[in-house]
C-alpha positions as CSV (number, residue, x, y, z in Angstrom):
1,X,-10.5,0.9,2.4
2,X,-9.3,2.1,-0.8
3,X,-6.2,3.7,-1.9
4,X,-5.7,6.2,-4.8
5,X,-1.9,5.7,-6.4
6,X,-0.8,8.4,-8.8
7,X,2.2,9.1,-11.0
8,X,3.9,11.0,-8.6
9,X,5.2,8.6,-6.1
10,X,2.0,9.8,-4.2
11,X,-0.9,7.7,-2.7
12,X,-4.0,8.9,-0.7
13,X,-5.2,5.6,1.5
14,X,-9.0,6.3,3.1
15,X,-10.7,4.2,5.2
16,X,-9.4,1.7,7.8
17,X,-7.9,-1.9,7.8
18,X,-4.7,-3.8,7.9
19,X,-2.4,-0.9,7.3
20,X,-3.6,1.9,10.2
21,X,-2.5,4.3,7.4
22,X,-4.8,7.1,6.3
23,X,-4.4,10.2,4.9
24,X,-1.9,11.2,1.7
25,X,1.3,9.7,1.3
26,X,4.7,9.0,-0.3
27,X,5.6,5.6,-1.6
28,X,8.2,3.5,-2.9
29,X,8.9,0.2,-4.4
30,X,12.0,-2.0,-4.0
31,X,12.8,-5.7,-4.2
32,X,9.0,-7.0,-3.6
33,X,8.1,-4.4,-1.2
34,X,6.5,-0.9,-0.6
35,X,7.1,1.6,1.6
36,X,4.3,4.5,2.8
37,X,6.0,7.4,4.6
38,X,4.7,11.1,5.2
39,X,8.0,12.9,6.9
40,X,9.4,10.5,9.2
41,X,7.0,8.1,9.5
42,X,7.1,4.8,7.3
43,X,5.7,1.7,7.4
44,X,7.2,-1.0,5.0
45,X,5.0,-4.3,3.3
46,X,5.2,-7.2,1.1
47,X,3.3,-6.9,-2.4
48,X,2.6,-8.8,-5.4
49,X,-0.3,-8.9,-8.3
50,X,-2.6,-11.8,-7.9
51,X,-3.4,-10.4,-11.9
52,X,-3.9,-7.4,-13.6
53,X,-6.5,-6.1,-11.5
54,X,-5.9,-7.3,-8.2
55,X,-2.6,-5.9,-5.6
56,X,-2.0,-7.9,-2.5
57,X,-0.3,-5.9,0.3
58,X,0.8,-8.3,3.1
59,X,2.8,-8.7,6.6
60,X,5.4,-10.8,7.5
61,X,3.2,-12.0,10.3
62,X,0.6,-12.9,7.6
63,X,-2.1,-11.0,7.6
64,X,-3.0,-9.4,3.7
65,X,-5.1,-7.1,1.7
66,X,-6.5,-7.3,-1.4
67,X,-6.8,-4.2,-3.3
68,X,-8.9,-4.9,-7.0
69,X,-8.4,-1.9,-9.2
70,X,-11.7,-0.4,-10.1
């Protein structure tokens, strides 16, 4: 999985895994979490940085992914 985030509010997410999202999208950050929507659809996650390479994107059921910048 891999996801591409640009200065524009925009990110494109290929591949599979923990979020079922793929395709280009809108997101937002507020108060720890982030938000993917395209229209009406949205889906909503924890995050934090592990370091300055590495974003975790998690549940609250506890499942996570770790995203290292490359």
């Amino acid at each position: 999985m891999s996801m591409t985030f640009d200065s524009n509010n925009k990110v494109t997410i290929t591949g599979s895994g923990l979020l079922t999202l793929t395709g280009s999208f809108d997101y937002s950050i507020a108060d720890q979490k982030i938000t993917f929507s395209s229209g009406d659809i949205g889906k909503t996650f924890n995050y934090s940085f592990s370091d300055s390479n590495q974003l975790i994107i998690s549940t609250d059921q506890g499942f996570s992914l770790l995203l290292t910048k490359i």
